[in-house]
C-alpha positions in Angstrom: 27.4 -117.7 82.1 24.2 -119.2 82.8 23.6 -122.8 82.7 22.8 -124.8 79.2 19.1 -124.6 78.2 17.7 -128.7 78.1 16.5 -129.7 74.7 12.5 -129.5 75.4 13.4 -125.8 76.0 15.1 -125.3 72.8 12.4 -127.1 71.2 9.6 -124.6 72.6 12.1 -121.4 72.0 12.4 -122.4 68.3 8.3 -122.3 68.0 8.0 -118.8 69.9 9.6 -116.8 67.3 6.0 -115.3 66.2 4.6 -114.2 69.7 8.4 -112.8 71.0 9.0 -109.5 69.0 7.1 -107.2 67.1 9.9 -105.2 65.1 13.0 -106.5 64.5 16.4 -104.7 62.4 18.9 -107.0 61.5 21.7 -107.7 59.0 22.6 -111.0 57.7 24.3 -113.5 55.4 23.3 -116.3 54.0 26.9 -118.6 52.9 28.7 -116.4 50.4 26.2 -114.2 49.6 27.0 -110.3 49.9 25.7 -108.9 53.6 21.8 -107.2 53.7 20.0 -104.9 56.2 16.3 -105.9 57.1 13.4 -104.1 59.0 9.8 -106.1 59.8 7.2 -104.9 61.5 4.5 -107.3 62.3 2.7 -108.9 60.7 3.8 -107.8 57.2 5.7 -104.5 57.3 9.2 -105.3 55.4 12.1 -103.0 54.4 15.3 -104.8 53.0 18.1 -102.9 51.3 21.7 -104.2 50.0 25.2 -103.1 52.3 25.6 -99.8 50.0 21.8 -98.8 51.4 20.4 -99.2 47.8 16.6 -100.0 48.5 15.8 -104.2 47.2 12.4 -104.0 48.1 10.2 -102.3 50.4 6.4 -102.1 51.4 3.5 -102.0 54.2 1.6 -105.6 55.2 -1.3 -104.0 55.8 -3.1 -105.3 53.3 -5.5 -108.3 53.4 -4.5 -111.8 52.7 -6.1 -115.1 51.9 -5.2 -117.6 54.7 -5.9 -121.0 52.6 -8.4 -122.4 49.5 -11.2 -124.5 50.4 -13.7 -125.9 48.5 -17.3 -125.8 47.5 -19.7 -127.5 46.9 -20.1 -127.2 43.6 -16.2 -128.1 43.3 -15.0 -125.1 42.8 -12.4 -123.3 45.6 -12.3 -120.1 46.9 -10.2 -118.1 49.2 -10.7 -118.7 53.2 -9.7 -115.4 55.0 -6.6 -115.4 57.1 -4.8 -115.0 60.6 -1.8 -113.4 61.9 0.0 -115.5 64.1 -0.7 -112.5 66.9 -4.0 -112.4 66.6 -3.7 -115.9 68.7 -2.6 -117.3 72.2 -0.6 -120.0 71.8 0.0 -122.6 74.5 3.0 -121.5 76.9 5.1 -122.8 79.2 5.7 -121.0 82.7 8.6 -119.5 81.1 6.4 -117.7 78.0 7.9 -120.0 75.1 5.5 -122.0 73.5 4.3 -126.0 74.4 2.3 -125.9 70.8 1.8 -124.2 68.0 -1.6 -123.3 66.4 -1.7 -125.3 62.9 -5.2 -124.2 61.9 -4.8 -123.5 57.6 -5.9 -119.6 58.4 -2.9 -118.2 59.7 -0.4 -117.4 57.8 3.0 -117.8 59.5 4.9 -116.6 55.9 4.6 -113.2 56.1 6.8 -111.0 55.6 8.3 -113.2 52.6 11.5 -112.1 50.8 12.8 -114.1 48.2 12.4 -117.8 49.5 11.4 -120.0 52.5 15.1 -119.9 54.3 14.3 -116.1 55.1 10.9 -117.2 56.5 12.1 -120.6 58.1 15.4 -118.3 60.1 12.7 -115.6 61.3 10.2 -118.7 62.4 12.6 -122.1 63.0 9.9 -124.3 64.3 11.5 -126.7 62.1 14.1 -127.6 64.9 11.1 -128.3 67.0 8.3 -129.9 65.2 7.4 -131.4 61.5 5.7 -128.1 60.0 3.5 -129.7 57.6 2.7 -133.4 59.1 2.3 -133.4 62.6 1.0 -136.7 62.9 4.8 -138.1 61.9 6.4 -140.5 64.5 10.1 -139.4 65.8 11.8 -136.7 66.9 12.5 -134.6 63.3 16.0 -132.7 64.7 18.6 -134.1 67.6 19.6 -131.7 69.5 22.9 -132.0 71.6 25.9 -130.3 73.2 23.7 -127.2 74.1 25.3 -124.2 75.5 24.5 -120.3 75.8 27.1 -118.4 74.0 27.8 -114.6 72.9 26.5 -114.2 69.6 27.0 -110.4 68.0 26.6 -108.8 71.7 23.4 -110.5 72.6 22.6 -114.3 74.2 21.9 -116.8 72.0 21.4 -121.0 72.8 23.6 -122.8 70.2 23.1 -126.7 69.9 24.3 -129.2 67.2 21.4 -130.2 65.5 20.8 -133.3 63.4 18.3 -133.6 60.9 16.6 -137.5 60.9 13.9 -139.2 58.3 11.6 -137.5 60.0 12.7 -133.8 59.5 9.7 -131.7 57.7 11.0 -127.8 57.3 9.4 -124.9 56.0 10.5 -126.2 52.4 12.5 -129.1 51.1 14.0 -126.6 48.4 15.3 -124.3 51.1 15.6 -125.9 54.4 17.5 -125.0 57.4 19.5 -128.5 57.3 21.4 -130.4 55.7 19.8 -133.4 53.6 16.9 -133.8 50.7 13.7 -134.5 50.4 12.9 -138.3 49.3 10.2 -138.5 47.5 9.6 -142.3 47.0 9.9 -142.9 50.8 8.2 -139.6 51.5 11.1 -139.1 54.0 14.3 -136.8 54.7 17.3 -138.3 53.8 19.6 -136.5 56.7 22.9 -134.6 55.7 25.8 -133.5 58.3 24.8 -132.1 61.8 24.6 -128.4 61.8 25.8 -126.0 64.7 22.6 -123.7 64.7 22.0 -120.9 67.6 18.9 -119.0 68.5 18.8 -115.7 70.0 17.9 -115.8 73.3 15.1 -113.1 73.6 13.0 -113.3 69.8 13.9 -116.9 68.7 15.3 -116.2 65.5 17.6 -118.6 63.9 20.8 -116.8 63.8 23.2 -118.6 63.4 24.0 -122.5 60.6 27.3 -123.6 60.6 28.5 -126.5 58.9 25.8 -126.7 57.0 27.4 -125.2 53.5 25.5 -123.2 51.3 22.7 -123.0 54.4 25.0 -121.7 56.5 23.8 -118.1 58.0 25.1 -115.5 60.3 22.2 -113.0 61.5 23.1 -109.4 63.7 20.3 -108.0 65.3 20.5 -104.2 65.6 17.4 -103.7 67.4 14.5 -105.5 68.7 10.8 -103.7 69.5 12.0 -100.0 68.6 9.7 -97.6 67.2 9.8 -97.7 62.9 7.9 -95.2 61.0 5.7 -95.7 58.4 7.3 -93.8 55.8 10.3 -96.8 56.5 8.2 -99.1 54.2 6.6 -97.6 51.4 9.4 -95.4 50.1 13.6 -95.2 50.0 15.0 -93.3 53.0 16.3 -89.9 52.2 20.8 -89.9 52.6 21.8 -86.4 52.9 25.7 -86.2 51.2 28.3 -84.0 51.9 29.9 -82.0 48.8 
């Protein structure tokens, strides 16, 4: 077993998510919820079904997308076109996980969404690492302790307890990756229980909350990088039965 990634590495790991994989297959659980398959290829390709193989949704990303409103002069707003997060070079460490993420309004770090901002925060946890809306906060917005590397579902993941402070800012407050709520008033996070989180080891993807109740999330990657047809996302995959 190799030795215990520090915490500025688990920090840069949870912001490298976007620039480690191109096609992912997975399965996953979110708390009590009933176990669902998932293929994404990037940037917006996504095919989910339930555990009988009963299509939920499915369609191609190739389609363009606004990446943020701005204004006119006449007052009015209009779309600003967008980035994918691979159509930049992020800043990297010797290593290839990424110092800083590119916060320019374009580029749209959603994409592939699927039903609310847990999915997209698990697939992209910069949360862990970084404030996602307010970079400009003070602190440090998760402690991270008792790292280790550990066997999650066959492949390497880093696990960590993580501890969400006032300063946390996820993805959403409706939907975060940790424990707490948003205050309003104080415009800060009031912090819930410490959560056991893991990342997998080669794309970054949170898969793994424990302890964190109805957050809590188990993810299995199948495959990572593989070839997916086309056909994959725009219609139901034919199941041949036996009589």
């Amino acid at each position: 077993m190799s030795a215990a990634p520090s915490v500025d590495r688990f920090r840069r790991l949870a912001r490298s998510s976007p620039w480690l994989w191109q096609t992912l297959e997975f399965r996953w659980r979110v708390f009590d919820d009933a176990e669902r398959h998932a293929w994404i290829r990037r940037p917006g390709d996504l095919r989910v079904e339930d555990a009988d193989g009963h299509v939920i949704q499915a369609f191609p990303g190739t389609r363009p997308f606004p990446g943020a409103m701005v204004g006119r002069r006449d007052g009015g707003w209009e779309p600003m076109p967008g980035r994918w997060p691979s159509a930049l070079e992020p800043s990297r460490g010797a290593d290839g996980l990424v110092d800083d993420v590119p916060e320019d309004v374009d580029i749209d770090y959603d994409c592939p969404f699927f039903e609310n901002y847990h999915w997209v925060a698990m697939l992209n946890p910069v949360e862990f690492a970084d404030p996602v809306h307010d970079r400009d906060r003070c602190g440090i917005p998760v402690e991270l302790t008792e790292l280790t590397i550990v066997d999650h579902h066959g492949r390497r993941a880093w696990e960590a307890l993580a501890q969400p402070t006032a300063v946390y800012d996820p993805r959403c407050d409706c939907c975060p990756l940790l424990a707490g709520e948003y205050d309003h008033e104080d415009d800060a996070w009031v912090p819930g229980p410490p959560s056991r989180v893991r990342l997998d080891e080669v794309t970054g993807v949170c898969v793994r909350i424990e302890g964190g109740g109805h957050l809590d999330l188990d993810v299995d990657i199948v495959a990572v990088d593989g070839p997916l047809a086309d056909g994959l996302f725009t219609a139901p995959r034919r199941r041949l039965f036996r009589r």
